[in-house]
C-alpha positions as CSV (number, residue, x, y, z in Angstrom):
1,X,104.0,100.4,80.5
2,X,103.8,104.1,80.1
3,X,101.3,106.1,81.7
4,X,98.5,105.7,79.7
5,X,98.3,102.2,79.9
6,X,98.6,102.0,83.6
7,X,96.0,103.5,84.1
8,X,93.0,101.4,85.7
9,X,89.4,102.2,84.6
10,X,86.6,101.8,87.1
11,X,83.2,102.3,85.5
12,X,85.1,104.8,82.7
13,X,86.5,106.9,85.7
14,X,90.5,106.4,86.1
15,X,92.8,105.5,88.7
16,X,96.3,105.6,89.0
17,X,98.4,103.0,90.6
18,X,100.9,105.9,91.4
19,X,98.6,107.2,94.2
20,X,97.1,104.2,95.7
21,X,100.4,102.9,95.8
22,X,101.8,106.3,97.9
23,X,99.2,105.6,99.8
24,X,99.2,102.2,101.1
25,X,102.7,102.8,101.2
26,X,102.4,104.3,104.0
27,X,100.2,102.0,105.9
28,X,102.8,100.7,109.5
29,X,101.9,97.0,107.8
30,X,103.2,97.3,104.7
31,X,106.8,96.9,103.8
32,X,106.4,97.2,99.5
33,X,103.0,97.8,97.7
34,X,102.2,97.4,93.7
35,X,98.5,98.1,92.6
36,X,97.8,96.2,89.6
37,X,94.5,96.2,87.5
38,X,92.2,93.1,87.3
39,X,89.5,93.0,84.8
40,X,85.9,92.8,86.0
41,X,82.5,92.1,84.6
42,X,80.5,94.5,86.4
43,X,82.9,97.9,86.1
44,X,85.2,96.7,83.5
45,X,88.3,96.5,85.7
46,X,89.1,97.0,89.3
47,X,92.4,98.0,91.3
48,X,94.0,94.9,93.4
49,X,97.4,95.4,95.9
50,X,100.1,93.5,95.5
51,X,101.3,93.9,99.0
52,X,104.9,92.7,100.9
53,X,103.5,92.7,104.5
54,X,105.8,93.7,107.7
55,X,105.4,91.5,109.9
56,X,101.7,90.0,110.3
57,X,98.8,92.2,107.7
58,X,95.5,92.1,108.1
59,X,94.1,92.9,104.7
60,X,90.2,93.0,105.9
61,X,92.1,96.3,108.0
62,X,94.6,97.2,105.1
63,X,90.6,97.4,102.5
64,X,89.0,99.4,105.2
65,X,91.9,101.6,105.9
66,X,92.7,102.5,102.0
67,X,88.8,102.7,101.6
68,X,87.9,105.3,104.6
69,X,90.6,107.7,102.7
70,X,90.0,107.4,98.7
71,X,86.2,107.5,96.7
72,X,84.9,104.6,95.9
73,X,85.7,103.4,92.6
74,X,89.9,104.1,94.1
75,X,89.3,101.6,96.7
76,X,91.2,98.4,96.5
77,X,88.4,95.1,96.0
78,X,91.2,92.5,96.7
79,X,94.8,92.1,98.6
80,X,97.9,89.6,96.8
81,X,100.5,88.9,99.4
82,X,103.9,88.4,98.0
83,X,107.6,88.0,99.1
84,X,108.8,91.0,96.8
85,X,107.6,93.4,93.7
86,X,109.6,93.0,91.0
87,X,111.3,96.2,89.6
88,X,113.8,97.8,87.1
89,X,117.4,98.3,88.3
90,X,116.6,101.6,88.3
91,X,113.6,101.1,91.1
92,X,110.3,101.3,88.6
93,X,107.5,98.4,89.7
94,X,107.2,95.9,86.5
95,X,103.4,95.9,86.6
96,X,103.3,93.8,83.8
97,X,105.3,90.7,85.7
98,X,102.5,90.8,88.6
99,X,99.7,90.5,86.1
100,X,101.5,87.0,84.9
101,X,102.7,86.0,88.2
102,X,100.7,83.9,90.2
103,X,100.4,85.4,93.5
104,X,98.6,84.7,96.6
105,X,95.1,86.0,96.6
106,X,93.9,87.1,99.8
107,X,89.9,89.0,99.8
């Protein structure tokens, strides 16, 4: 997807997966992290991590902890656990293969 695209809109503001994904990155309970956008009634689409845990994740913790450091309409509403995110050889998430997968959904 190029940039544009990936691009999640929250009640017509925009959010980039690029920087929630830095930053859950570097959350001690999270071995690999995608943010992926989920379409939404209410604010017309809303970010959700795709998260490999490392080790045991709480992802009540893992919400609170992304929310107490981004506004609002960044924060994550929801947490998918999976074994890996699938990427390029060259090392780029393929955001569009977690949209189809069907991944644990956890909050």
């Amino acid at each position: 997807m190029d940039r544009l695209k990936s691009l999640i809109k929250v009640n017509a503001l925009q959010v980039a997966p690029a920087e929630l994904e830095a930053l859950i990155a570097t959350h001690p309970g999270v071995a690999d992290v995608a943010v992926i956008a989920r379409p939404d009634d209410r604010t017309g689409e809303i970010p959700v991590a795709v998260v490999v845990p490392r080790g045991e994740l709480d992802v009540d913790e893992l919400t609170a902890w992304v929310a107490k450091r981004v506004p609002r309409h960044k924060r994550i509403r929801s947490v998918r656990l999976a074994d890996r995110i699938p990427r390029t050889p060259s090392g780029k998430i393929l955001h569009r293969e977690l949209v189809a997968e069907d991944w644990q959904l956890v909050g």
